[in-house]
MIDOSE-1310 file (N, C-alpha, C; in nm, 2 decimals, decimal comma, always signed):
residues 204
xxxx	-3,69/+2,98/+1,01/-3,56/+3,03/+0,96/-3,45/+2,94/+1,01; -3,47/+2,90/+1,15/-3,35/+2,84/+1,20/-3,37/+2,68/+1,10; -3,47/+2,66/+1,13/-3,49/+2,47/+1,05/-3,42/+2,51/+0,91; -3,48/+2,59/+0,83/-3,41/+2,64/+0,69/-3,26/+2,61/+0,70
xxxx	-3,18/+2,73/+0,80/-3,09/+2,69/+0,83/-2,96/+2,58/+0,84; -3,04/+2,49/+0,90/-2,99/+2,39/+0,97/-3,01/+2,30/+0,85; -3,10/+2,29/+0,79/-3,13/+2,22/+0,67/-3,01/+2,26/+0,54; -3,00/+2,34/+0,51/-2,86/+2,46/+0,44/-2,77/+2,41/+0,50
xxxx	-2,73/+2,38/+0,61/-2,57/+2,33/+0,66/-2,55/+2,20/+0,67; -2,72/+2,08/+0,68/-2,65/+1,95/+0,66/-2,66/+1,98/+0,47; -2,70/+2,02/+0,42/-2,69/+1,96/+0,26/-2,55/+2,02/+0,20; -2,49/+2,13/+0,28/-2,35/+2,18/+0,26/-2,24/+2,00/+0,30
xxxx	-2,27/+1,99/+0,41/-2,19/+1,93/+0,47/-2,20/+1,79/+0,42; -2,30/+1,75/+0,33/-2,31/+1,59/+0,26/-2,25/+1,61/+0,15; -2,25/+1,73/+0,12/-2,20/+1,78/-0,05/-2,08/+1,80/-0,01; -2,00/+1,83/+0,06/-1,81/+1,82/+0,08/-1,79/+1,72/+0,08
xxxx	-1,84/+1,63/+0,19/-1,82/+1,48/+0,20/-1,77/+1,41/+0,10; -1,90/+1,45/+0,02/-1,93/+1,34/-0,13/-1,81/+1,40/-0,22; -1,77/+1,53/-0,20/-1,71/+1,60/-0,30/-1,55/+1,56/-0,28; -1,51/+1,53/-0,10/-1,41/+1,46/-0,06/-1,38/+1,30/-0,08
xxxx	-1,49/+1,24/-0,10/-1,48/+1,10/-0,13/-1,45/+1,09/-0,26; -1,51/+1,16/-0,36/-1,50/+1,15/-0,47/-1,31/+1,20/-0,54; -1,23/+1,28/-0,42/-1,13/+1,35/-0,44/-1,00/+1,22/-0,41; -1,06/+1,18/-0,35/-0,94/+1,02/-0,27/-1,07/+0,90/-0,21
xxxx	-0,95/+0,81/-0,21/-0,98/+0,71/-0,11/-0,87/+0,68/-0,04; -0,93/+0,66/+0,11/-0,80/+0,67/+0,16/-0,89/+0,56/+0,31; -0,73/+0,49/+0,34/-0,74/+0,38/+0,46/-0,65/+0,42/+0,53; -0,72/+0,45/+0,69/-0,59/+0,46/+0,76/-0,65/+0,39/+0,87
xxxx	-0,69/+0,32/+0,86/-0,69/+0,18/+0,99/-0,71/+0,24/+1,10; -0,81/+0,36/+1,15/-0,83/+0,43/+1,28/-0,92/+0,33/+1,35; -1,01/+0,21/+1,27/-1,06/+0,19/+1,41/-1,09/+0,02/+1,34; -1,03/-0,03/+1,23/-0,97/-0,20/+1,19/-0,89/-0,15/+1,11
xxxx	-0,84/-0,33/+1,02/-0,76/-0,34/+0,91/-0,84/-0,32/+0,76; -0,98/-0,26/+0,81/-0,97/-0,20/+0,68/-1,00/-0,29/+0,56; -1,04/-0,45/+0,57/-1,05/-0,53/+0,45/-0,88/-0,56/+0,40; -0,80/-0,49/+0,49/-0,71/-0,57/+0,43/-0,66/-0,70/+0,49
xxxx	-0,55/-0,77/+0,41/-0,54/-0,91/+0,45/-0,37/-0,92/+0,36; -0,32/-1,03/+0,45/-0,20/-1,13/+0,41/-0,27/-1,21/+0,30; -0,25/-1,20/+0,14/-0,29/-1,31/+0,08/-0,24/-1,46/+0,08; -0,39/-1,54/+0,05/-0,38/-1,66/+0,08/-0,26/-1,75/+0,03
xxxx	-0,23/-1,71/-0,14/-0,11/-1,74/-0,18/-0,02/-1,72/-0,12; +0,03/-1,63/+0,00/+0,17/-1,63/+0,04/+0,22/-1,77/+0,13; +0,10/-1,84/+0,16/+0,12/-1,92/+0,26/+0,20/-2,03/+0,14; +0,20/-2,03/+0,03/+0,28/-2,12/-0,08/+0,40/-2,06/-0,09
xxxx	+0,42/-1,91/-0,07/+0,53/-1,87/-0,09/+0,65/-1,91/+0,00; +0,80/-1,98/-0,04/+0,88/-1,95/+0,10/+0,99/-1,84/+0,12; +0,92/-1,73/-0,01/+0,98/-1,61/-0,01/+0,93/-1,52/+0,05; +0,78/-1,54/+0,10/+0,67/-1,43/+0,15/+0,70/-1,47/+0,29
xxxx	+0,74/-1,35/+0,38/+0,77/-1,38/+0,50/+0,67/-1,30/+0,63; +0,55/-1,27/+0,55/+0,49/-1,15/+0,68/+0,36/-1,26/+0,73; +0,35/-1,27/+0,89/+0,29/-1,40/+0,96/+0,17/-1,32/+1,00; +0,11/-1,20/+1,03/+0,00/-1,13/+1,05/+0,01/-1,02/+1,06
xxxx	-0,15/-0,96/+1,08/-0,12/-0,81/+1,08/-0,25/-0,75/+1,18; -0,25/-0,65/+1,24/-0,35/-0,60/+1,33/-0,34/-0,46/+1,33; -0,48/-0,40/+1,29/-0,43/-0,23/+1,37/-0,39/-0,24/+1,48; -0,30/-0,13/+1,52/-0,19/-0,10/+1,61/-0,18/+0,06/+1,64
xxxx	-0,19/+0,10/+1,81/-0,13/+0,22/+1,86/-0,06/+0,28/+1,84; +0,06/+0,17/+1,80/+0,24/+0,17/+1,86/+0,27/+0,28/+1,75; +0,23/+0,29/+1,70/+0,29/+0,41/+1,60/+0,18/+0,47/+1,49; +0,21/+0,58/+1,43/+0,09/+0,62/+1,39/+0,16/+0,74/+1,25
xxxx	+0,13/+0,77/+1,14/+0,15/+0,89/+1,07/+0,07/+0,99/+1,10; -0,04/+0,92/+1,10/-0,15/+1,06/+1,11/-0,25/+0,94/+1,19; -0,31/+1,08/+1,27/-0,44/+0,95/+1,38/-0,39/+0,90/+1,48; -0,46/+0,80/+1,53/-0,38/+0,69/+1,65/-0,33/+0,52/+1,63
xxxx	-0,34/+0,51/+1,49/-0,34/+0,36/+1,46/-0,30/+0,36/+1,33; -0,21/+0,25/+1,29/-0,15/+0,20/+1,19/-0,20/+0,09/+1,17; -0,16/+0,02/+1,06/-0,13/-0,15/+1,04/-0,03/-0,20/+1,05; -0,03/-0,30/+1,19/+0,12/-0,35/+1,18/+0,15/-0,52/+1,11
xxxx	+0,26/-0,53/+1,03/+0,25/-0,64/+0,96/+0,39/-0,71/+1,07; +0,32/-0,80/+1,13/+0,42/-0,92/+1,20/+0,57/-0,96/+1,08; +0,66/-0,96/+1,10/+0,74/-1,01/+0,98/+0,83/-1,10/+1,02; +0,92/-1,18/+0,96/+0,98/-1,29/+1,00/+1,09/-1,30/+0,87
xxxx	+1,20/-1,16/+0,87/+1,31/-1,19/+0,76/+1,42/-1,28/+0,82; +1,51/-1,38/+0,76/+1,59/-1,46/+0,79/+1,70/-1,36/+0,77; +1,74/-1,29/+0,65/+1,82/-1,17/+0,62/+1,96/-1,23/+0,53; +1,91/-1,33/+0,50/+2,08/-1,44/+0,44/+2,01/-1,46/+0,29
xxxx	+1,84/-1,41/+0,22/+1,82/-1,43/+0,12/+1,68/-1,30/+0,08; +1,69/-1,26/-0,02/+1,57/-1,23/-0,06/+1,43/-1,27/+0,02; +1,37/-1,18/+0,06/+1,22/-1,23/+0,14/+1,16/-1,11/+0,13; +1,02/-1,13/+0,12/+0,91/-0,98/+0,13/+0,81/-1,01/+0,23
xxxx	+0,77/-0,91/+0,26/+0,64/-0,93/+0,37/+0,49/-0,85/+0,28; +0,43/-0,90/+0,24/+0,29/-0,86/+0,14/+0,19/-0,87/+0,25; +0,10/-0,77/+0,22/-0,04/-0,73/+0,24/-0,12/-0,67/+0,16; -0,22/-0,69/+0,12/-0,31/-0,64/+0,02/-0,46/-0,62/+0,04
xxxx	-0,50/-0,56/-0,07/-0,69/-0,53/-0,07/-0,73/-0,60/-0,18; -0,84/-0,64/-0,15/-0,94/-0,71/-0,25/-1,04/-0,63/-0,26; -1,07/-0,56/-0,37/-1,21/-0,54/-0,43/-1,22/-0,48/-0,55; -1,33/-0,47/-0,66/-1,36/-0,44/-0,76/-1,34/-0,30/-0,75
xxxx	-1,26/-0,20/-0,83/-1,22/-0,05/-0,83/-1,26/+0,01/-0,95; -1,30/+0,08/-0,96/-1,30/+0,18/-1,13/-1,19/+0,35/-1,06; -1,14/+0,30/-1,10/-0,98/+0,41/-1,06/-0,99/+0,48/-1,19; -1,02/+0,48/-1,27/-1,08/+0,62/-1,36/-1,10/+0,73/-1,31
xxxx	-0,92/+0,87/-1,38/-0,96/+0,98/-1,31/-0,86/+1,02/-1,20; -0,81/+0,90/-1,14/-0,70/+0,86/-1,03/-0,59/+0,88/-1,06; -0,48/+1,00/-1,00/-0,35/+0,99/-1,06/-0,25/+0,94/-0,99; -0,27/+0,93/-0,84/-0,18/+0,84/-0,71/-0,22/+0,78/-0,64
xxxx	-0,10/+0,67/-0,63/-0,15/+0,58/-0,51/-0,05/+0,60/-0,39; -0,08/+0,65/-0,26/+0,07/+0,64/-0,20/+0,00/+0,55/-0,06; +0,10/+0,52/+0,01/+0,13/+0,48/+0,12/+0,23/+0,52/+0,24; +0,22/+0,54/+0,35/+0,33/+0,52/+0,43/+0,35/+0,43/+0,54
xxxx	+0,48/+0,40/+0,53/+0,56/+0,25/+0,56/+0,66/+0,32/+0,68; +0,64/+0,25/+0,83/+0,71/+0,26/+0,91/+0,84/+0,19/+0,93; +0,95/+0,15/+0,90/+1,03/+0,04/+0,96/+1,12/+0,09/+1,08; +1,07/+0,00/+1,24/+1,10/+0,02/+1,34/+1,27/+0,06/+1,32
xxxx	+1,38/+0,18/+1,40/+1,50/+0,13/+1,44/+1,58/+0,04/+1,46; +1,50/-0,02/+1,55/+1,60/-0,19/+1,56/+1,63/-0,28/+1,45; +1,57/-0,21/+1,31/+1,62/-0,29/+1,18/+1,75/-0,27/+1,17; +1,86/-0,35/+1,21/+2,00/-0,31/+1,13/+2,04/-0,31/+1,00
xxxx	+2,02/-0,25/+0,94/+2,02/-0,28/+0,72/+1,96/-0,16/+0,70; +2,00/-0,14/+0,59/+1,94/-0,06/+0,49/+1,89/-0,08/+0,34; +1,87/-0,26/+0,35/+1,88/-0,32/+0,25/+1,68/-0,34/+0,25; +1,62/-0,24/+0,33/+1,50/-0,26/+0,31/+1,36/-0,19/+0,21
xxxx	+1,34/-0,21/+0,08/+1,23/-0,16/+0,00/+1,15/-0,19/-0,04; +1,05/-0,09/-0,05/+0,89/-0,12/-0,09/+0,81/-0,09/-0,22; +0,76/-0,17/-0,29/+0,67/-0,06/-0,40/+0,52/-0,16/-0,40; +0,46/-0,11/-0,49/+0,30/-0,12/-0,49/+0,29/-0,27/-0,62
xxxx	+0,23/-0,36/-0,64/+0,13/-0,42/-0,74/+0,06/-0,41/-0,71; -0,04/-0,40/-0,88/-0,15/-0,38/-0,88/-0,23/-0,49/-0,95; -0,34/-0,56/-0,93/-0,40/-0,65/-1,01/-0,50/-0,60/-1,09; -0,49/-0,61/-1,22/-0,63/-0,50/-1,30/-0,68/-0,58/-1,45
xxxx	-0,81/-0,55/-1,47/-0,80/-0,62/-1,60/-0,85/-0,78/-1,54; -0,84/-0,85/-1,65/-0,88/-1,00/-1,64/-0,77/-1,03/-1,55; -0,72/-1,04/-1,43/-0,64/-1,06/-1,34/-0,51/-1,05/-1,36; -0,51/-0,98/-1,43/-0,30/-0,88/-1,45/-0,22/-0,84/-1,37
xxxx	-0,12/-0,89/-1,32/-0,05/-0,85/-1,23/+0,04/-0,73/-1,32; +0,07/-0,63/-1,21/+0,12/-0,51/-1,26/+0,22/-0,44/-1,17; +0,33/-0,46/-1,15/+0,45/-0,44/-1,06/+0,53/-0,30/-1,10; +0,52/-0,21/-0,99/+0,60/-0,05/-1,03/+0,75/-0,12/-1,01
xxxx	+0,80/-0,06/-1,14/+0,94/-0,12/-1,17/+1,02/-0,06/-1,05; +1,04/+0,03/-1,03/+1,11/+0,09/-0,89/+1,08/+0,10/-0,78; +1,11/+0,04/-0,66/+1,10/+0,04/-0,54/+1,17/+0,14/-0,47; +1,11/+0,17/-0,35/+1,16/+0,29/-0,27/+1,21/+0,25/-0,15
xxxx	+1,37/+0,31/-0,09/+1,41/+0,24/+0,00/+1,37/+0,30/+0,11; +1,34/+0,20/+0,23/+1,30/+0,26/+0,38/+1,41/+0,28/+0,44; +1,33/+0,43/+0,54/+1,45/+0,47/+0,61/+1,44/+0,40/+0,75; +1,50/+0,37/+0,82/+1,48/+0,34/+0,94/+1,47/+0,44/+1,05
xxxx	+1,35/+0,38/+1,17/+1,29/+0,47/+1,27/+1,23/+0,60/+1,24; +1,15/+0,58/+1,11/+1,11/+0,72/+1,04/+0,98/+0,65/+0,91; +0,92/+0,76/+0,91/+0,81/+0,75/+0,81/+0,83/+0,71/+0,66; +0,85/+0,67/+0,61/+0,88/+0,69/+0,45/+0,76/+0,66/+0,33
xxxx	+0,71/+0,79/+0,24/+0,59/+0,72/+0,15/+0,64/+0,69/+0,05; +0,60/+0,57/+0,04/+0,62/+0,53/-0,11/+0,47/+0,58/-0,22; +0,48/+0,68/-0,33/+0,42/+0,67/-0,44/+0,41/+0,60/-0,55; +0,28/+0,60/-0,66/+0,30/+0,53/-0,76/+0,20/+0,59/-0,84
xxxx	+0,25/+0,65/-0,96/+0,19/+0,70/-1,03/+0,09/+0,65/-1,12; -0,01/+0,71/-1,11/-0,14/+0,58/-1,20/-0,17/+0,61/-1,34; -0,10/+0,73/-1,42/-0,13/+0,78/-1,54/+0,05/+0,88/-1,58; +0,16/+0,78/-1,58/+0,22/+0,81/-1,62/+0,27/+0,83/-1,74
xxxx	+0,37/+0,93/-1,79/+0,41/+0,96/-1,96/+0,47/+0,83/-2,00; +0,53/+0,81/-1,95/+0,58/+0,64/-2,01/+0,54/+0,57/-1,89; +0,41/+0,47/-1,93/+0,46/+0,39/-1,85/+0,51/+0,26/-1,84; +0,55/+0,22/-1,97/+0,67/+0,07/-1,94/+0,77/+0,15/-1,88
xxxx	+0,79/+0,24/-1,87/+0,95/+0,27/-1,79/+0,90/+0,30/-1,61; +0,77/+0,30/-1,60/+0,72/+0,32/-1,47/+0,67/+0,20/-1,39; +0,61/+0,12/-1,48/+0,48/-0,02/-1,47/+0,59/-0,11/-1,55; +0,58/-0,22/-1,47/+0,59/-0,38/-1,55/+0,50/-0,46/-1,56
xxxx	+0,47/-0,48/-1,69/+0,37/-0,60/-1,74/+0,39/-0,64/-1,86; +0,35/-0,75/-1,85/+0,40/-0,86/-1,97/+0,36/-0,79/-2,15; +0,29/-0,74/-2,17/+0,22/-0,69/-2,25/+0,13/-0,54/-2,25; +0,12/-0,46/-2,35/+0,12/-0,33/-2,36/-0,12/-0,32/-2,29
xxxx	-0,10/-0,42/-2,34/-0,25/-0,43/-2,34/-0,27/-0,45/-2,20; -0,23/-0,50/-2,09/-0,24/-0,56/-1,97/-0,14/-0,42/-1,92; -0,12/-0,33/-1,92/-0,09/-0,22/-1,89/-0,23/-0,12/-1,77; -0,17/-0,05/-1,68/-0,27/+0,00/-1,59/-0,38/+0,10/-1,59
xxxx	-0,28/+0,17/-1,74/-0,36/+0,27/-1,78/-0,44/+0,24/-1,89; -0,48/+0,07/-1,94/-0,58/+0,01/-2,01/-0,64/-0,03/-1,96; -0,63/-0,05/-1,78/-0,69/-0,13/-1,71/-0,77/-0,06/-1,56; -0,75/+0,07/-1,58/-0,73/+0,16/-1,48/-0,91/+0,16/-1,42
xxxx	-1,00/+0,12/-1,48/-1,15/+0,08/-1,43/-1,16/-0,02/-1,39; -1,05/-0,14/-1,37/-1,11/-0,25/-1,34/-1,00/-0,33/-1,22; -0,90/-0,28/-1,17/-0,85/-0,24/-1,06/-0,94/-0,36/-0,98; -0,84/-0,48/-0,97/-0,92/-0,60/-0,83/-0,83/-0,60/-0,71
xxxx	-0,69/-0,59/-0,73/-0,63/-0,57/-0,60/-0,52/-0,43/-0,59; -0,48/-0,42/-0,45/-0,35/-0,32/-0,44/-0,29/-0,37/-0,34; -0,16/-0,45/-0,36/-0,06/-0,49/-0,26/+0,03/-0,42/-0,26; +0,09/-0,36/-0,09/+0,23/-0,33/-0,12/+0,33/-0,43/-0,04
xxxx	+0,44/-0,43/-0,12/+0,53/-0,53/-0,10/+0,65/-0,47/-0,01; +0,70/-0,54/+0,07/+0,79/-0,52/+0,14/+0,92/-0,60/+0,16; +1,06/-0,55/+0,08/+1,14/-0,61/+0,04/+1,26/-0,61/+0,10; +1,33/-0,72/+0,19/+1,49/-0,70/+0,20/+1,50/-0,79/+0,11
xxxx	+1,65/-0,71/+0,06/+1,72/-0,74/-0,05/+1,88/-0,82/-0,05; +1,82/-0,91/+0,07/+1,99/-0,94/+0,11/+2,00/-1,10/+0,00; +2,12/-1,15/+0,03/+2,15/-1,25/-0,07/+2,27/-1,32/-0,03; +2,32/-1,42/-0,05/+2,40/-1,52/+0,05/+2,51/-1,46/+0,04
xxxx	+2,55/-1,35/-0,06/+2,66/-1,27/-0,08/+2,66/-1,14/-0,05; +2,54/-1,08/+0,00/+2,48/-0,97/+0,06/+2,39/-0,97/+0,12; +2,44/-1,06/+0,28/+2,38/-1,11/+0,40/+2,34/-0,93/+0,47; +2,22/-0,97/+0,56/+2,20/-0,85/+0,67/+2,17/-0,91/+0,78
xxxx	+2,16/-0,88/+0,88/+2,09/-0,94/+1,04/+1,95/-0,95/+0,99; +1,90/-1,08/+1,08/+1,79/-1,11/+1,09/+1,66/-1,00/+1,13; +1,52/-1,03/+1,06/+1,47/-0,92/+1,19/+1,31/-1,02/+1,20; +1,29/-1,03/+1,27/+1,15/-1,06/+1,31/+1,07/-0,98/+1,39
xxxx	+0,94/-0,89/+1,36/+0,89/-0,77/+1,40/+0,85/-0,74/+1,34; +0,73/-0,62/+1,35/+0,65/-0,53/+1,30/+0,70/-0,45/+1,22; +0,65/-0,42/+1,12/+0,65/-0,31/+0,99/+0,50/-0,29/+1,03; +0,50/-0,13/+1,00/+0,41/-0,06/+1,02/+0,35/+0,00/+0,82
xxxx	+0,24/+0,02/+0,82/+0,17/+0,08/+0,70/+0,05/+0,20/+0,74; +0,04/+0,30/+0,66/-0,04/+0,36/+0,77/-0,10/+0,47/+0,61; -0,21/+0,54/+0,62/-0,26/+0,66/+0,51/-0,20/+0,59/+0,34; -0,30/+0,46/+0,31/-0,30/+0,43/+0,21/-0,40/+0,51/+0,10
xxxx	-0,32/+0,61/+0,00/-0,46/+0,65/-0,04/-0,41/+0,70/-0,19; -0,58/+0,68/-0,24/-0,55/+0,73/-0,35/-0,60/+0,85/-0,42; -0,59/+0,91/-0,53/-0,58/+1,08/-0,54/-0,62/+1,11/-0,64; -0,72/+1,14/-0,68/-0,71/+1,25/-0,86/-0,63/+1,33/-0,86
């Protein structure tokens, strides 16, 4: 009876699991980074300003560890700090992707915002038209809807066909982007430092 038992509560407990995996995917960097990475192209970029990234203690949403992205804004122009994931996805079924994005206090500006690309399809880049602004010395998630009612007014892409919700099985990357928005006529203080990312996930 007891072996019966015991046998009955691990096949409960594989069947939530599976039934929880199957419900999200989700990265929260409790014990690495997770496969994620600074892509290699930013090193061309001289707008891409984030120099590395490492799980990190220093701050946490949920758990004991984040991802912290080293950054390096000059604050006198446009610059982002990107990090992303590489791998083959079938997102079929999936209705969000969110994140949350730390930006330390000592940022002086509020000229700082985030939103998600997606690469899907024969290599389509796919940019959420609206970005979300960070709050400073506080949590903020940015969402992105993955089966919205319109979505050219949600998604930018060049073409109706290269759209996410045509491409939503074949999902190769998810970067989120990290934007000040300053400009030689809407200067901010410099910042060089950590931005935090922390409970990347996604949702049916």
């Amino acid at each position: 009876m007891k072996i019966f038992r015991s046998l009955t509560i691990m096949a409960f407990i594989l069947m939530f699991s599976f039934y929880a995996e199957a419900q999200e995917i989700k990265f929260d960097f409790e014990d690495s980074i997770e496969g994620w990475s600074i892509p290699t192209w930013a090193d061309e970029q001289g707008d891409i300003v984030s120099e590395s990234i490492a799980a990190s203690p220093e701050v946490a949403s949920s758990g004991i560890n984040s991802l912290a992205i080293m950054t390096d804004f000059p604050g006198d122009s446009w610059c982002a700090a990107v990090v992303e994931y590489e791998g083959e996805m079938d997102l079929t079924g999936y209705k969000t992707i969110s994140v949350d994005i730390f930006l330390p206090k000592k940022v002086k500006t509020n000229l700082f915002r985030a939103r998600f690309i997606l690469t899907a399809g024969p290599w389509w880049r796919i940019e959420q038209r609206w970005p979300v602004e960070l709050k400073r010395g506080k949590w903020t998630t940015l969402t992105a809807d993955l089966d919205p009612e319109d979505e050219l007014a949600y998604w930018r892409s060049k073409r109706p066909g290269e759209s996410i919700k045509a491409n939503i099985n074949s999902v190769k990357k998810i970067l989120v982007r990290i934007e000040y928005n300053a400009s030689v006529s809407l200067g901010g203080p410099k910042y060089k430092g950590p931005i935090y990312i922390d409970n990347v996930v996604i949702k049916k």
